[in-house]
Every structure is written in C-alpha cells, then in structure tokens.
C-alpha positions in Angstrom: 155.1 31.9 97.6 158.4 32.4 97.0 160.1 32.7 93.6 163.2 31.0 94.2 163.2 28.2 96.1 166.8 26.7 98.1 167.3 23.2 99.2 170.5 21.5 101.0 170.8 18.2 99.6 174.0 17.0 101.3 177.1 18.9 99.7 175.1 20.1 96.6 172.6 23.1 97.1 169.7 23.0 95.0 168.7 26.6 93.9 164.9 26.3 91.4 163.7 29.4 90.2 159.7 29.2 90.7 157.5 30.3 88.6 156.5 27.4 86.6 153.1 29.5 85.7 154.8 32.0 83.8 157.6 29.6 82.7 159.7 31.2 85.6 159.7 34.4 83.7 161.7 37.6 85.8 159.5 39.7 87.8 160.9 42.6 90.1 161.5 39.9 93.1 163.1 36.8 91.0 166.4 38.3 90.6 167.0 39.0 94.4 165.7 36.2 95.5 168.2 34.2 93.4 171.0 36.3 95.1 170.1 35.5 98.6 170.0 31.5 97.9 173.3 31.8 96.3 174.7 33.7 99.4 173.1 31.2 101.3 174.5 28.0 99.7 177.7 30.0 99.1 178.7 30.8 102.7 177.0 27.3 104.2 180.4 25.1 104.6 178.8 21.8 104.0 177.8 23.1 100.2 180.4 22.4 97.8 178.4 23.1 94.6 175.4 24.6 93.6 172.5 22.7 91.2 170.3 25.8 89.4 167.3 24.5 87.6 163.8 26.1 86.6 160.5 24.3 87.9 158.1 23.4 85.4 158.0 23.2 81.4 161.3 25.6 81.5 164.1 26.9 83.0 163.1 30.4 82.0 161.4 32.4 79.6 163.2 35.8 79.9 161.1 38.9 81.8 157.7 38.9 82.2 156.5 40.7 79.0 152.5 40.7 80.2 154.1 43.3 83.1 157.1 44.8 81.6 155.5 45.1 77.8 151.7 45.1 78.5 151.3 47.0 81.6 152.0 50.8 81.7 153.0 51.2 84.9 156.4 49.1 85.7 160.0 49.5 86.1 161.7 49.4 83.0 159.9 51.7 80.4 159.2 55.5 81.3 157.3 58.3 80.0 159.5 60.5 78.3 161.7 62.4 79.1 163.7 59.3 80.0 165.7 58.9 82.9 168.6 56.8 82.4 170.1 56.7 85.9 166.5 55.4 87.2 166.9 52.7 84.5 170.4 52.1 84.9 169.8 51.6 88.3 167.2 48.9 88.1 168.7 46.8 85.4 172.1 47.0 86.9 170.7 45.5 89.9 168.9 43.0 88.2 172.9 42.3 86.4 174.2 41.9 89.9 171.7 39.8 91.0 172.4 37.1 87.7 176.1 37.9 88.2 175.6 36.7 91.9 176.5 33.0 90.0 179.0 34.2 88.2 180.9 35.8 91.4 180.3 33.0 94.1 182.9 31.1 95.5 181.2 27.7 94.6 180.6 26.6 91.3 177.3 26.7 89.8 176.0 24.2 87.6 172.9 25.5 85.2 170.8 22.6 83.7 168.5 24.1 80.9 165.0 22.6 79.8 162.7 23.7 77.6 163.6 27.5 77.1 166.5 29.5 78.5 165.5 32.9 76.5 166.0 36.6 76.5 166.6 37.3 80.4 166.3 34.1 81.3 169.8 33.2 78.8 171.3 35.9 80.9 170.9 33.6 84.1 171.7 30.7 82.7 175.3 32.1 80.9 176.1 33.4 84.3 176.9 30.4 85.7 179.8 28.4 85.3 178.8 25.3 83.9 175.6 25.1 81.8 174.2 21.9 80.2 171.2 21.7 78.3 168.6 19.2 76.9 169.2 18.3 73.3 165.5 19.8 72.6 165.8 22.9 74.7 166.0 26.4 73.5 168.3 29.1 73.9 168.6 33.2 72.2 168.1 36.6 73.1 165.2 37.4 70.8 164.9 41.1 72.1 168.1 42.0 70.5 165.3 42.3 67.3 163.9 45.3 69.2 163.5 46.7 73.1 166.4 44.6 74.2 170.6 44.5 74.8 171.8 41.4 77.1 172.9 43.3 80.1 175.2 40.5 81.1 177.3 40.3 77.6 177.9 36.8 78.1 177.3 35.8 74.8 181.1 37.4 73.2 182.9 36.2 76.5 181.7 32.1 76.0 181.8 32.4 72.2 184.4 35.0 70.9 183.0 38.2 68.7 181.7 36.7 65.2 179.2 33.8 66.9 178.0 36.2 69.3 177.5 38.6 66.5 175.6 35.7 64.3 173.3 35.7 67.4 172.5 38.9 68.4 172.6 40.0 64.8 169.5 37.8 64.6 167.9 37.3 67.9 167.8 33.5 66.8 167.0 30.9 68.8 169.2 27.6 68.9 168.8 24.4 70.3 171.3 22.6 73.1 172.7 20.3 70.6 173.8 23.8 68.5 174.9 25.7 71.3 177.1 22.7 72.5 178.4 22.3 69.0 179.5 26.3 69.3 180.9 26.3 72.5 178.3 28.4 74.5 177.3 26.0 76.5 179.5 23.0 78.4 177.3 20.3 76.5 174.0 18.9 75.6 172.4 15.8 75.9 169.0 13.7 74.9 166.1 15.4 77.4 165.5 12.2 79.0 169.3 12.3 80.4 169.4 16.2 81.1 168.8 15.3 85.1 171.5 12.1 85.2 174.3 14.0 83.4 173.7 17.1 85.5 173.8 14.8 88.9 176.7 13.2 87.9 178.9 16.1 87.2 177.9 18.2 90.5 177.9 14.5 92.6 182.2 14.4 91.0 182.6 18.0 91.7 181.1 18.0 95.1 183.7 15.2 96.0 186.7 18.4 95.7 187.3 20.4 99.2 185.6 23.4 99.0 188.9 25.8 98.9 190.1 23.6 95.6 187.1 24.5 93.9 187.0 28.3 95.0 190.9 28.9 94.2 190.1 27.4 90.5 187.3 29.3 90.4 188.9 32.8 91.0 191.8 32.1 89.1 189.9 31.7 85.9 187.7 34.1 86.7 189.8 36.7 87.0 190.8 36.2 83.5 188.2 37.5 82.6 186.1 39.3 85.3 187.6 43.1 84.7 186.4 43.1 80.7 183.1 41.5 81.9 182.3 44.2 84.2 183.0 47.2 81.5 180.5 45.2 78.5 178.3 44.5 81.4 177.9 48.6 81.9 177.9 49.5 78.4 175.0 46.7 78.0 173.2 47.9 80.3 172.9 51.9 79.6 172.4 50.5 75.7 169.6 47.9 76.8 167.5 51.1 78.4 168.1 53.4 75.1 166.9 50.3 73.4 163.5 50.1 75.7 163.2 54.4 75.1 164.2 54.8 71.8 161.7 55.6 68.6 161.5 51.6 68.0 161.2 50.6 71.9 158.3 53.1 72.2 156.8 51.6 69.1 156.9 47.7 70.4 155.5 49.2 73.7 152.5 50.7 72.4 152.3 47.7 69.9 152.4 45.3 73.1 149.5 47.9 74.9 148.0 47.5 71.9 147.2 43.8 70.3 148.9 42.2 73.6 152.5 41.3 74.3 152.7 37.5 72.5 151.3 39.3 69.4 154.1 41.9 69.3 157.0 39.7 70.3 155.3 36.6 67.4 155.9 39.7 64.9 159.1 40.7 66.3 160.6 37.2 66.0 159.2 36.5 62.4 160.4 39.5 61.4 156.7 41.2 60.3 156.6 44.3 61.4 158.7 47.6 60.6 159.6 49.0 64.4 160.7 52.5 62.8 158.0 53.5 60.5 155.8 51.4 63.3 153.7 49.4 60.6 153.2 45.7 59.3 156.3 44.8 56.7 154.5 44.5 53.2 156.1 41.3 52.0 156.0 42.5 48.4 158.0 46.0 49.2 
C-alpha cells in the first residue's frame, strides 16, 4: 500500500501522507514517496497548487519511534564507533525529500490536524502555507534528547528568540498559539480546518501557473541560501544528538521499557539522560 497517496482534483493536487495506523509516522519509504507526488503534481501543467494533508487522526506524528527507537537494527542509530557520513547521508536525504515542498515551483498548502510533531513539524514547516486546527498540536519534542530539526524551520518562520523558547523546551503548542506567533499562516476551529484550507487553494488555483512560480522563487530566494547552511549544520548535530552519551541512553531506555515509556519521561521531564537514571523529584 502506498504511503503517500496523489490525487488530481482539477487544478489542485491532493498529496495525503498514509499511514493513518501509525498516525502517518516517517518510515524509510514516506519521505521519497512524498518527493515523487510533488514532482508529479509539480511538472503536471493542469496543477496550479498543491493540498498536503495526513489521513486519519493526524497529519503526522514525527518518525516511527517503535522502529527507529525500539528496534536495534535501523537506519539512524549505529553501534559505535559512529559513522557520521552514513548518518549524514540518510537524514540529509530524508531533508531533501521534506524540502521537495519547499523547493517546488507550485505552492503548497499544509492543513494540520491533530498532531504535526517532531519529524512530522519538519514536513509541515516546509511548505509554504500551513494552516492548522485550533485544537491541533505542533513541537519538536526530541530537541529534549536524540533529536535536532534537520530542516531548521523553526528560526526562519519565527526569528531566533521564539525558536529558541521552543526548542529550548521541546514544547508543544496548539494552532491557535502558533498562529498567534507567526509560525504558522493561521488557525481556525477544527470543524472549519477543511473549508478554510479549500478556499484558499480554490483562490490560489485561479492565478496562472507562471504568476504563482515567479512569486514563489522570488521570495524564496530570500531566503533559500541561509536555509540550506542551518539545514546542514542541523543535520550533522541531529546524528551527534542520536550517538552521543544521552542518545545512547534514551536508546537503550526505549530497548528497554518500550519507546512511549521513554519519550512519556522525556517530555515530562523525569528522567536524567546523562547520569541515565529517574530524576528524584526531591534532589
């Protein structure tokens, strides 16, 4: 079955990542998959803008933790001595792949439900327009430990002190705070997330194609050249992060009691990843 899923619907190109099981949770195939179906909708010359959404109760809970985390043998943690081309060269694939929104020629709308976390906020900030229920969810929790956002969006949509406030923390926030903060285009009650979203790609869709890509590279390239250097230095730091004393320790605790244990005591803040132990409240 495949993981992303492409639809023509007249000039708008519906792109739904598909793993509604695993709250469309990043495997080794999601990210290209989600490459090709924006190639496709980006060279088809009826398709004026692309829709991206995530089937199910989410648009995405970040990577799958129960393979990368749980399971020994994947793609993203090694036995040691480390090798940080091998990992360099996996996650800055994976970059690419999210960055595939970023670099189309169309514009992409993202419409968040439920959770956009960890990896799955690095998908969603790629894009160029993201909108988001008033209920939904939105952080990069694994900047707490065994985690760096190898897309650096967060600085570039909301300027060094937010971004800082939120990877400082690995909070979450909901759409009506991350509209109030600028990080994402707006947010509005769930129940209009899919009218809003339709509206503003059925307005869009009504520009020639070649208005909408000129305004996109122009703004773009505002930007683009400082994206690309965070984006490298994220992604070397977010493999140190995964093989350093800390990142071995929230492995083996994963291994161990099982991934939603380790990450419920990494987000609460319970559990010391240096001297790999339980916090003692009263220390």
């Amino acid at each position: 079955m495949a993981k992303v899923l492409y639809e023509k619907d007249g000039r708008i190109g519906r792109i739904t990542l598909n793993r509604p099981e695993v709250m469309n949770a990043i495997d080794d195939d999601l990210p290209g998959e989600l490459a090709a179906a924006v190639a496709e909708a980006d060279h088809d010359r009826d398709v004026h803008v692309m829709v991206l959404s995530g089937a199910g109760k989410a648009f995405c809970a970040g990577y799958d933790l129960a393979h990368y985390a749980q399971d020994p043998d994947n793609k993203i943690t090694q036995e040691m001595p480390w090798d940080p081309i091998q990992d360099f060269q996996f996650m800055w694939a994976n970059t690419q792949a999210f960055m595939s929104l970023f670099r189309a020629m169309k514009p992409v709308i993202c419409k968040v439900h439920g959770f956009a976390v960890a990896g799955g906020s690095d998908i969603a900030l790629c894009a160029d327009l993201t909108i988001m229920g008033d209920t939904a969810q939105i952080g990069y929790m694994p900047t707490r430990v065994w985690g760096c956002p190898t897309t650096a969006m967060w600085v570039h949509r909301l300027g060094p002190e937010q971004a800082k406030r939120m990877l400082f923390t690995g909070d979450k926030i909901s759409g009506v705070e991350a509209a109030r903060i600028g990080l994402v285009l707006k947010s509005v009650p769930d129940d209009r997330l899919d009218d809003e979203v339709e509206a503003l790609a059925g307005r869009m869709a009504t520009v020639p194609i070649n208005q909408l890509a000129m305004q996109k590279m122009v703004i773009n390239s505002a930007v683009e050249e400082q994206i690309t250097r965070t984006q490298r230095l994220a992604t070397v730091f977010d493999g140190i992060t995964r093989h350093s004393p800390e990142g071995l320790n929230f492995k083996a605790r994963s291994e161990a009691v099982g991934w939603k244990q380790a990450v419920r005591e990494r987000d609460m803040g319970t559990f010391d990843w240096t001297l790999n132990r339980p916090i003692n409240p009263e220390s």
